[in-house]
C-alpha positions, 0 to 999 in steps of 0.5 A, spaced: 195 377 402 200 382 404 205 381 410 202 387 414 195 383 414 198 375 416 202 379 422 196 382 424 192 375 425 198 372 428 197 377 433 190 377 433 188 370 433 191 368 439 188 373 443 181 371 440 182 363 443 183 366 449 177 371 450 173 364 447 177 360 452 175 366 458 167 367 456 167 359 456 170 359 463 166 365 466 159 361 463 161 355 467 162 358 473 157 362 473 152 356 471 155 352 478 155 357 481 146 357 480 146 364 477 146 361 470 142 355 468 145 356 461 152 352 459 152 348 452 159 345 450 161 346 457 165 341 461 162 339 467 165 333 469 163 331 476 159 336 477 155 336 483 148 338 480 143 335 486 136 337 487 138 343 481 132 346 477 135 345 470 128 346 467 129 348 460 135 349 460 141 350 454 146 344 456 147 343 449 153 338 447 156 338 455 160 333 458 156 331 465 160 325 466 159 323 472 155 328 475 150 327 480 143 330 478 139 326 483 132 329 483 134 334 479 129 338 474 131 338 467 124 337 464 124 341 457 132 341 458 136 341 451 142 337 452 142 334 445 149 330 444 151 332 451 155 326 455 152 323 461 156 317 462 156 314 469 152 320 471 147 320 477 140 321 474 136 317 479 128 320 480 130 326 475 125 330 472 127 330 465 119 331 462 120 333 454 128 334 454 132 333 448 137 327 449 138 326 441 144 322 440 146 324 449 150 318 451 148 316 457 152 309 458 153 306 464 148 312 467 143 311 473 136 313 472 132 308 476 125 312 477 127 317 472 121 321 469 123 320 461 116 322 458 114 324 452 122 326 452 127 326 445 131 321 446 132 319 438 139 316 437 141 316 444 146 311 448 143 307 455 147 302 454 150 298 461 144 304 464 140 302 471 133 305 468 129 301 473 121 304 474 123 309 469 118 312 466 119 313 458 111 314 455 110 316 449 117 318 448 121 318 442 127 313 442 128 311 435 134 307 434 136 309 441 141 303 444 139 300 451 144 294 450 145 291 457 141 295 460 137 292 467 130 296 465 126 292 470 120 295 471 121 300 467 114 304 462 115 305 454 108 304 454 106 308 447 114 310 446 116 310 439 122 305 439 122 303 431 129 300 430 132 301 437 137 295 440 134 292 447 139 286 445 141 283 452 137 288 456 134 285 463 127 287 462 122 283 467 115 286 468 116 292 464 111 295 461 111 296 453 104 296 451 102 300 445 109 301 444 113 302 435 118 296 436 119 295 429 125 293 427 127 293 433 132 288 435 130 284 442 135 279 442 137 275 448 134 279 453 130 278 458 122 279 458 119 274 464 111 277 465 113 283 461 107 287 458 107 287 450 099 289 450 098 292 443 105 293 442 107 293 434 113 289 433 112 288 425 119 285 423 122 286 429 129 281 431 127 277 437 132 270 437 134 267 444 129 272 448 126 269 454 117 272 453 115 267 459 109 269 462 108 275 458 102 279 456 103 279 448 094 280 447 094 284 441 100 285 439 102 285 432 110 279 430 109 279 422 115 277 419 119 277 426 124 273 428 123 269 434 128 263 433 130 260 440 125 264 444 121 262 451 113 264 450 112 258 456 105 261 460 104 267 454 098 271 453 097 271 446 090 272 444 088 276 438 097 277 437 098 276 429 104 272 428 104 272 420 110 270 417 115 269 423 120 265 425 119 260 430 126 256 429 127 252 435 122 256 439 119 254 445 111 254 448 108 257 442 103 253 439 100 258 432 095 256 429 096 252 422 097 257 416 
């Protein structure tokens, strides 16, 4: 590589970073300022996002920490891998987005509209997802540790190797929903809906299931040590082969 060419990209490179760093700039001003709905990558921190149509939008990869998105329409949206940490996502439409591998840690969705959405992979650890509505959704392996998920739908949602450890779940609905392997330990089930929900293999130790509707639900090789089934629905439930270690008011037939 001669001298001439290495001078030439000392000289060039730079100015290529600084027309990237000023195409970025442009492609976010004009997605705050509305004319764009288009801003992956972008740095969107705070962003002030109410009642914003966002439907089918690029937001692939940007950061929405902290952003205000209340009620606003996201439904077919792609913000895959994106960062909605402390976002504001209360009564959302996000209806057929792409969150896979989105953090949305500590972010509020309470009333979010979450259906049929790809949530694969994504982080609601800490989130406030009360009523919200995850039907038919994709979150395998998806976080929700510590979340308050009260009332909150997963019915028919595949949720195969998901963390709902320490989740606060009470009259949440989970019927017909794919929970195997997933980890549902000490977390808080009080008259929540299990009706059909497959739950093969699944690790439930210290969970509180008292008064829950568990009918036809499927435990085999399940994990429910230490757990509380006081006043449970359990007809038709297949329970072969769990662990019942130090569980209280579920009485099983003898094998």
């Amino acid at each position: 590589m001669n001298s001439r060419f290495l001078a030439a990209l000392v000289i060039l490179l730079p100015a290529m970073a600084t027309g990237a760093s000023a195409q970025s700039e442009a492609q976010r001003d004009a997605f705050l300022a509305g004319t764009s709905s288009d801003c992956p990558g972008c740095d969107l921190k705070g962003a002030v996002l109410t009642y914003r149509d966002l439907s089918n939008a690029n937001l692939e990869g940007a950061d929405l920490s902290g952003a205000r998105l209340h009620r606003a329409v996201l439904a077919g949206a792609n913000l895959k891998g994106a960062t909605l940490s402390g976002a504001n996502l209360n009564l959302a439409d996000l209806r057929k987005a792409d969150l896979s591998s989105a953090t949305l840690t500590g972010s509020l969705l309470y009333e979010a509209n979450l259906t049929t959405a790809n949530l694969a992979g994504a982080s609601f650890e800490k989130a406030k997802i009360q009523h919200a509505k995850f039907g038919a959704s994709n979150l395998s392996s998806t976080k929700f540790g510590g979340a308050d998920a009260t009332e909150a739908s997963f019915m028919g949602a595949n949720m195969q190797g998901a963390d709902l450890s320490d989740v606060y779940a009470p009259a949440a609905d989970l019927r017909q929903a794919r929970l195997q392997g997933a980890d549902l330990s000490k977390s808080t089930f009080f008259q929540a809906t299990f009706v059909g929900a497959d739950l093969s293999g699944a690790t439930a130790r210290n969970s509180d299931f008292r008064q829950s509707r568990l009918n036809r639900a499927k435990f085999t090789g399940a994990d429910l040590s230490a757990s509380k089934f006081a006043q449970a629905w359990i007809e038709k439930a297949d329970f072969e082969n769990v662990v019942v270690t130090g569980t209280t008011g579920l009485t099983l037939p003898k094998q």
